[in-house]
VOGU-3710 file (C-alpha; in Angstrom, 3 decimals, decimal comma):
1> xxxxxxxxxx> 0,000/0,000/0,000  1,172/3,336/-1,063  1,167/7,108/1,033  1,672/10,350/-0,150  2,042/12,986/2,367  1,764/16,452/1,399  3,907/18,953/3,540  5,027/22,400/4,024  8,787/21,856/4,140  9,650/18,769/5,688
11> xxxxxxxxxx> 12,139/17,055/5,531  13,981/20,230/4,356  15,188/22,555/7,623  15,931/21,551/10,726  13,224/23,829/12,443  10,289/22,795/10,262  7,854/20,373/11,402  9,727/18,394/13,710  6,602/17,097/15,616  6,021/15,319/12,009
21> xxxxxxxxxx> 9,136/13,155/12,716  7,357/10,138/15,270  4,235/10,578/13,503  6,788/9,915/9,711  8,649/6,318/11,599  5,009/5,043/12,304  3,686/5,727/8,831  6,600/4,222/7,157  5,856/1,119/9,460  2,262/0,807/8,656
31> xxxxxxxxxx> 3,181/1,287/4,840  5,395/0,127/2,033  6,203/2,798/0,221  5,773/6,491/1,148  6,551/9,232/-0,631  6,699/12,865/0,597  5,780/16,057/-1,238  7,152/19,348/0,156  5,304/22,865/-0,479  8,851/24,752/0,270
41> xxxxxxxxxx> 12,243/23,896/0,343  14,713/25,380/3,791  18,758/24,939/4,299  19,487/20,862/5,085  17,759/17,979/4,914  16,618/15,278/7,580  17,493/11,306/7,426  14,239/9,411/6,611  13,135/6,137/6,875  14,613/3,481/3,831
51> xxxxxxxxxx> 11,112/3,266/2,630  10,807/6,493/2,484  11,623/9,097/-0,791  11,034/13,019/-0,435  10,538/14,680/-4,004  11,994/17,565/-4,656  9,700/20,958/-3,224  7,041/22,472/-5,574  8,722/25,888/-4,884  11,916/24,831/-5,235
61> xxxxxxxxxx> 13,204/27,983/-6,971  11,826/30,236/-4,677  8,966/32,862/-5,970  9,674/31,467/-9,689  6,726/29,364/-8,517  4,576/32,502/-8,328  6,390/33,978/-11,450  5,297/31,072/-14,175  2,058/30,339/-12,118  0,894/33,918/-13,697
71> xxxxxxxxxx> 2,171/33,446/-16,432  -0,508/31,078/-16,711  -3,829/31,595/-17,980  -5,534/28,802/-15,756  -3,631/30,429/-12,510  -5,980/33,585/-13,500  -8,912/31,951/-13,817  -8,444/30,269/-10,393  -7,644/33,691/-9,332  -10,516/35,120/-10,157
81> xxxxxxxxxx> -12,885/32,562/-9,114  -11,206/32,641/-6,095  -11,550/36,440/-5,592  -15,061/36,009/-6,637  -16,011/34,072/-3,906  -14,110/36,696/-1,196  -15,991/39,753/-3,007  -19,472/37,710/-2,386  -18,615/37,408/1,215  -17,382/40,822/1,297
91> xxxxxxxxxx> -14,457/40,216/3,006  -12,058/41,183/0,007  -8,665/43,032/0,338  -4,805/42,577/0,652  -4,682/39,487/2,534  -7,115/37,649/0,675  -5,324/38,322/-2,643  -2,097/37,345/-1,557  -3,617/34,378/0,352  -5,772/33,821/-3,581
101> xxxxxxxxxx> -2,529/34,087/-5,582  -0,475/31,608/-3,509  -3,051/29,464/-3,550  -3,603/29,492/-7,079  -0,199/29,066/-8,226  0,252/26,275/-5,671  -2,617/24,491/-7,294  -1,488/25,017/-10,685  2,065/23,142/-9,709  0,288/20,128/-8,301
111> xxxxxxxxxx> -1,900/19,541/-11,522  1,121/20,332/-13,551  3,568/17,872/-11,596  4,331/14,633/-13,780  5,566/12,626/-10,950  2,208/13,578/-8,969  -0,346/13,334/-11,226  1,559/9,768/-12,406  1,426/8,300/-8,717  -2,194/9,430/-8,162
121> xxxxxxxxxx> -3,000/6,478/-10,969  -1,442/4,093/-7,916  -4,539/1,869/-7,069  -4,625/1,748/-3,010  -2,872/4,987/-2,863  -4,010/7,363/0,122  -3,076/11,174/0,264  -2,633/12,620/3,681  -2,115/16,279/4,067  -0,284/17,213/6,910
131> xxxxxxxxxx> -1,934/20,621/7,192  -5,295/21,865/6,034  -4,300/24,735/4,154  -1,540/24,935/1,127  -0,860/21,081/1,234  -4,467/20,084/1,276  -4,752/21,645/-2,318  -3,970/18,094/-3,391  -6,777/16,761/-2,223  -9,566/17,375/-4,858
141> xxxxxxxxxx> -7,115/16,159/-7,276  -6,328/13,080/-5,649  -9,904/11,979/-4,969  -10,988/13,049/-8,481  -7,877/10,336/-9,466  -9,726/7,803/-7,432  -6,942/7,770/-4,185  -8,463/8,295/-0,414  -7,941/11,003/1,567  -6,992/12,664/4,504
151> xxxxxxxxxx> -5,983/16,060/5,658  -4,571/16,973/9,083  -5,834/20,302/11,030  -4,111/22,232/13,443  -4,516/25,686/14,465  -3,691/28,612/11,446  -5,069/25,992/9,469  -8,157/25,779/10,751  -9,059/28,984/12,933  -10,429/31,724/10,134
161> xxxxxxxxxx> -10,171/34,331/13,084  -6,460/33,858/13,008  -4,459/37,006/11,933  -3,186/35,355/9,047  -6,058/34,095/7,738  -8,160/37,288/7,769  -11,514/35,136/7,671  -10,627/33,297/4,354  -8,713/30,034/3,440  -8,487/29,963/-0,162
171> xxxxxxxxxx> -10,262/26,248/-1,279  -11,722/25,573/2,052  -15,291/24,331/0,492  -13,061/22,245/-2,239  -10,527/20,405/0,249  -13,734/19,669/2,763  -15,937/18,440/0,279  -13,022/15,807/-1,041  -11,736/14,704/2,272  -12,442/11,520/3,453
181> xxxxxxxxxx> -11,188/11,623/6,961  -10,684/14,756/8,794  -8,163/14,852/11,423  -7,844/17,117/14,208  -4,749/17,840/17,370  -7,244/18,665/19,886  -11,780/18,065/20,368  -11,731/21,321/20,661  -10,453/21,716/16,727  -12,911/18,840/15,690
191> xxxxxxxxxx> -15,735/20,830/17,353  -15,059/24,240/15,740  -14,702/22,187/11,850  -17,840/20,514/12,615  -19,749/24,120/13,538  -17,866/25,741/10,232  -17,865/23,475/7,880  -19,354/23,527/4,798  -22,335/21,160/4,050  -20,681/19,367/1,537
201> xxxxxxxxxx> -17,922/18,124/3,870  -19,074/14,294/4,444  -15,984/13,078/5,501  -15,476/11,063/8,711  -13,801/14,029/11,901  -11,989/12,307/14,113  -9,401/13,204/16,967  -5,602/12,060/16,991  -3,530/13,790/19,025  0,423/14,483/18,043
211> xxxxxxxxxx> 2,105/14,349/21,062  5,748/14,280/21,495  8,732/12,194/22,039  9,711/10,967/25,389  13,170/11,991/26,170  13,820/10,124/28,838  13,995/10,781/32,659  13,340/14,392/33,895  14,693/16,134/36,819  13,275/15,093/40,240
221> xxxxxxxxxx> 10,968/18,032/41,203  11,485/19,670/44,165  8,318/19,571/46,524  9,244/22,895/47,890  10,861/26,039/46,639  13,439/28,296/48,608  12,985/31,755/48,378  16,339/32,303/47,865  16,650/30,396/44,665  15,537/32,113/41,352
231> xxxxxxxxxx> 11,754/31,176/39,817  12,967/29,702/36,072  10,572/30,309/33,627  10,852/28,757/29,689  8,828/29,681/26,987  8,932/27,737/22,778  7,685/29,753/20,337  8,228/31,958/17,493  8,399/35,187/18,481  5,216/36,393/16,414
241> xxxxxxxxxx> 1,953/38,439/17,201  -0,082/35,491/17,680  2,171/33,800/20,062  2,291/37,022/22,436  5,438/36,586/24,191  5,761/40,030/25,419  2,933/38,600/27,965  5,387/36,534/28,970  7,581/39,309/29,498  5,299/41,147/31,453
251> xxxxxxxxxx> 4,427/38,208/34,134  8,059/37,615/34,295  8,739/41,191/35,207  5,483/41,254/37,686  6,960/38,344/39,505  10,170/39,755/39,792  9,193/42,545/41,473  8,535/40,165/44,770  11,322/37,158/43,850  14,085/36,439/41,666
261> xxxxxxxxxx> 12,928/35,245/37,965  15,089/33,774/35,429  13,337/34,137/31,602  14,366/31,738/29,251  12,677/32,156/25,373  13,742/29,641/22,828  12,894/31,078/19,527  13,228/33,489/17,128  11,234/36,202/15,608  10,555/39,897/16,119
271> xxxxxxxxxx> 8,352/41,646/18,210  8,290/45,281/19,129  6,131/44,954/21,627  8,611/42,093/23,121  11,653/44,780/22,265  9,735/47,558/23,932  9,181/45,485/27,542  12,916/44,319/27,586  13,825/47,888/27,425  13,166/48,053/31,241
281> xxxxxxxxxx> 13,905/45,179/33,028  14,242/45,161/36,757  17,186/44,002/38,964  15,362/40,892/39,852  15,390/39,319/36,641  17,718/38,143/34,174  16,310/36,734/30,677  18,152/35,145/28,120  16,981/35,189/24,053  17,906/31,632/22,688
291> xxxxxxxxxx> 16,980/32,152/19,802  16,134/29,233/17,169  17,764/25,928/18,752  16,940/22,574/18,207  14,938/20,745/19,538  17,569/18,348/21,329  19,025/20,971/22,912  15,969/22,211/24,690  15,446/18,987/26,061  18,472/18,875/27,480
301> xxxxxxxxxx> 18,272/22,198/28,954  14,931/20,806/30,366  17,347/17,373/32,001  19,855/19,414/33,267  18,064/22,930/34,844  15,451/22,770/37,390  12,546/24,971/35,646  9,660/26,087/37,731  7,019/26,518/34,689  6,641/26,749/31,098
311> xxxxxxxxxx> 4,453/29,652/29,989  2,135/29,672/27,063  -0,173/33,060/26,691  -0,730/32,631/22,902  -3,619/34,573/21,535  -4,710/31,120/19,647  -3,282/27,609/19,568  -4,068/24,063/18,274  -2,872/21,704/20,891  0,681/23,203/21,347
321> xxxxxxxxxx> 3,246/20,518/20,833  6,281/22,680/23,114  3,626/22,608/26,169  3,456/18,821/25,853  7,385/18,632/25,729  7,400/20,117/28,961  4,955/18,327/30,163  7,382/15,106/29,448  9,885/16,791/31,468  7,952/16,939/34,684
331> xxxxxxxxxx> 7,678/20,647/33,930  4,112/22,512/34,831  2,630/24,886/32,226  1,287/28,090/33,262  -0,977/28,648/29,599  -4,103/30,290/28,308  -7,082/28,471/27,822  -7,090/28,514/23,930  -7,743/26,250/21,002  -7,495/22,485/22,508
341> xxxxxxxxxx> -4,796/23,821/25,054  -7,151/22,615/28,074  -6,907/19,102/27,021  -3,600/18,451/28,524  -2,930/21,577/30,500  -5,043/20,712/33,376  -5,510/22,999/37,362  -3,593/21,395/39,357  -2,832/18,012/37,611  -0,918/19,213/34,849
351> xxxxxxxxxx> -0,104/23,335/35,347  -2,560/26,297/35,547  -4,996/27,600/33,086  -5,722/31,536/32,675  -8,816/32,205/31,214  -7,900/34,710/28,153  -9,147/37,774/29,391  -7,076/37,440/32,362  -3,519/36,875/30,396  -3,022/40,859/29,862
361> xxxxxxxxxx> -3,930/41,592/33,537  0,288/40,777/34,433  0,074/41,640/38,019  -3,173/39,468/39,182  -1,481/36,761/37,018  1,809/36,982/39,103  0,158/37,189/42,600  -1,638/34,067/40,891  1,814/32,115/39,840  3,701/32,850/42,853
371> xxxxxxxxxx> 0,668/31,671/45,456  0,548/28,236/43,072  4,507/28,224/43,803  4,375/28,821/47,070  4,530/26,002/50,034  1,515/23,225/48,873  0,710/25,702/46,085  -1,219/24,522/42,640  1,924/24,085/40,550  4,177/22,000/43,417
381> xxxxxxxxxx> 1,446/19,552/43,782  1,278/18,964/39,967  1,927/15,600/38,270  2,697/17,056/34,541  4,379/14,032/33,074  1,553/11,469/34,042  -1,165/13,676/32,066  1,859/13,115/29,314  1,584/9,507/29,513  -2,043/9,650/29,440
391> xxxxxxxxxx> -2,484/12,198/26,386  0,581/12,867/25,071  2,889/9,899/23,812  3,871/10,777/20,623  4,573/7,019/19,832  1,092/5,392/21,279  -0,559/8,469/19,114  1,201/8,082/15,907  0,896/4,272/15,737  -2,445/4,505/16,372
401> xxxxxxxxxx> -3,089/7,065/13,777  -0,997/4,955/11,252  -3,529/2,258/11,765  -6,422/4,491/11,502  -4,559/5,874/8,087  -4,285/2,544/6,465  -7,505/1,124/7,171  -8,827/4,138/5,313  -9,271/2,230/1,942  -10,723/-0,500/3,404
411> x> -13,656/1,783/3,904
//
C-alpha cells in the first residue's frame, strides 16, 4: 500500500515540522512505500526512513513558482474565481489576494507535476495532508484520481479568526468536500470544523492527538521552593503576534518585582512589543533570548536545569506541541485556555490555566503564579508528566493514527 504525504517543508530545515518526525517512523511502518511532497524547500535535509523518498519541493526555486504560475492563464482563472467568492462574502482586500494568488499558483504546480499526477493512478494509494491549508490543495485532485484522503488540522489551518487568515482560506469548500477523513490535534479543533464546515464536507472528523517524544527521565521536582533560589521560567515559540510573548515578558517582570525570575525564550522572531518590555527590566530578573535551537538541545536544557514553569499566553493555539514537551519533562505549564490547550494543560494536575481575558492583567497573574509556587501551592502539587503519559505519547498516538490511516481504503 502506497502514502503520499503532502507537507510544508519537511524534511527540508531543521526547524520545520519536527513534531512530524514520530508521527513519519510510524507511517513508514504501517506502509510500504511512502513518498513525501514538500510545499517549500529550507537549508538541510533530515534522514528518513529506507522506505521512504522526499521529491523535490514544488517551490523549489523560490517565488519562480509565483512567477510562471501567472504566467498562466488557468492560474488567472483560479484567481478570479477565487476572488469572486471573497468579493461575495465581502471580506475582500490585501490578505485575501495574496492568500488567492499563492493558492492558485500552488494548485497550478500540483496539476502540472508529472511525478504527482503519475502516482495518483497508484490503485490503493491514500493522500494525507499534513496541514489543512496549502498542502491540502492536493486533495480534490487526488480523490478526483480515485486515491483516499486525509488532511490533518491544526490551528492557522483551521481557525479563520487567526491574523493570518483574515476570515478566508483559499479552497476551504473544495478540500472539505473531497476529504475523506478529517483529522484534528485537539476536540476542541474537531468541534469548531464541525460548527464551520461547509455542508458538503461528508468526511469522517476524528481526533488524533500528536504528542511528542519521550526523552527520557526528567529532573526530580522539588516539593518545595526556597525563596532564595531564582523562579525559572521557559517559553517555545516563534516570536510572532499570535504567540504574544511580550505577555510573557510582562508576568516575568510582575513576579520579579517580589522574587528572583530567570526568563528563558527559545525562539526566534521579532516583536516590538517584546523589544519595547525588555527595554526596562528590573534588577530581579535576568532573561536570556535563545533564539532558534533545536529541539535536542531544549530537552536537554529541560534534564539538566530545574525549571519552575513553562508559559504559554498565545492569543490562539491548536494543541501546542512545546507545552506537551514540557509536560514530558515533569515541567508545569502556566498557559491560556485557547484552542485544545485545556486538554492536557489541566488545574492542578498538569499546570494552571488563565482564562484569556485574564492573560493581559500581568500583576493578578503573578500574585496568581507565585501563590501556586508557594509552600503546597497549585503548581508544586502537579503531576505534569503522568497527564503526558495519558495524552501525550507521541509514539502510542502516531501508531495509532498509522492504523487508523491505512484502514482508510478498506472503507
Amino acid at each position: 500500500m502506497k502514502l503520499l504525504v503532502l507537507t510544508m517543508r519537511y524534511p527540508y530545515g531543521s526547524q520545520h515540522e519536527v513534531f512530524f518526525e514520530p508521527e513519519l517512523r510510524a507511517l513508514a511502518q504501517a506502509f510500504e512505500d511512502v513518498t513525501i511532497l514538500p510545499m517549500k524547500a529550507a537549508a538541510g535535509r533530515r534522514a528518513l526512513p529506507s522506505n521512504v523518498k522526499c521529491w523535490r519541493p514544488l517551490a523549489s526555486h523560490g517565488r519562480w513558482l509565483y512567477v510562471l504560475g501567472l504566467l498562466n492563464p488557468t492560474a488567472w482563472k483560479t484567481l478570479a474565481r477565487l476572488l469572486s467568492d471573497c468579493f461575495k462574502g465581502g471580506r475582500l482586500g490585501w490578505p485575501q489576494l495574496r492568500s488567492s494568488i499563492v493558492a492558485a499558483c500552488f494548485d497550478l504546480a500540483m496539476r502540472r507535476h508529472r511525478g504527482l499526477n503519475e502516482l495518483l493512478k497508484s490503485p490503493d494509494l491514500v493522500v494525507y495532508s499534513y496541514w489543512g491549508a496549502i498542502p491540502a490543495l492536493c486533495l480534490p485532485l487526488a480523490k478526483a484520481k480515485g486515491a483516499a484522503t486525509c488532511s490533518r488540522y491544526h490551528g492557522v489551518d483551521l481557525y479563520l479568526e487567526r491574523q493570518e487568515n483574515a476570515g478566508y482560506i483559499p479552497f476551504r469548500r473544495e478540500v472539505q468536500a473531497a476529504t475523506d477523513l478529517n483529522v484534528f490535534v485537539s476536540e476542541q479543533g474537531k468541534d469548531y470544523f464541525a460548527y464551520h464546515a461547509d455542508a458538503k464536507a461528508s468526511g469522517e472528523q476524528v481526533v488524533a492527538r500528536l504528542g511528542s517524544p519521550d526523552f527520557g527521565p526528567p529532573l526530580a521536582r522539588p516539593s518545595t521552593r526556597s525563596p532564595d533560589e531564582p523562579i525559572v521560567i521557559v517559553s517555545v515559540s516563534q516570536i510572532v503576534p499570535v504567540k504574544r510573548v511580550h505577555l510573557i515578558a510582562r508576568l516575568a517582570k510582575s513576579m520579579a518585582q517580589e522574587r528572583r525570575v530567570e526568563w528563558h525564550h527559545f525562539g526566534s522572531g521579532h516583536s516590538q512589543l517584546l523589544e519595547n518590555e525588555l527595554a526596562n527590566i528590573p534588577s530581579g530578573l535576568a532573561v536570556k533570548m535563545h533564539g532558534a535551537t533545536e529541539n535536542s538541545d531544549i530537552q536537554s536544557f529541560y534534564r539538566r536545569t530545574s525549571v519552575a514553569l513553562f508559559a504559554n499566553l498565545s492569543e490562539s493555539e491548536g494543541l501546542p506541541v512545546s507545552v506537551m514537551e514540557a509536560l514530558n519533562a515533569d515541567i508545569p505549564a502556566v498557559a491560556a485556555n485557547v484552542g485544545g490547550t485545556s486538554e492536557v494543560v489541566i488545574d492542578g494536575r498538569s499546570g494552571m490555566l488563565v482564562p484569556p481575558d485574564q492573560c493581559e492583567a500581568s500583576e493578578a497573574l503573578a500574585a496568581r503564579v507565585l501563590n501556586a509556587l508557594g509552600e503546597g501551592g497549585l503548581l508544586l502539587r502537579c503531576s505534569p508528566r503522568e497527564i503526558w503519559n495519558r495524552y501525550c505519547d507521541a509514539a502510542q498516538n502516531s501508531a495509532s493514527f498509522a492504523s487508523l490511516l491505512r484502514g482508510l481504503t478498506a472503507r
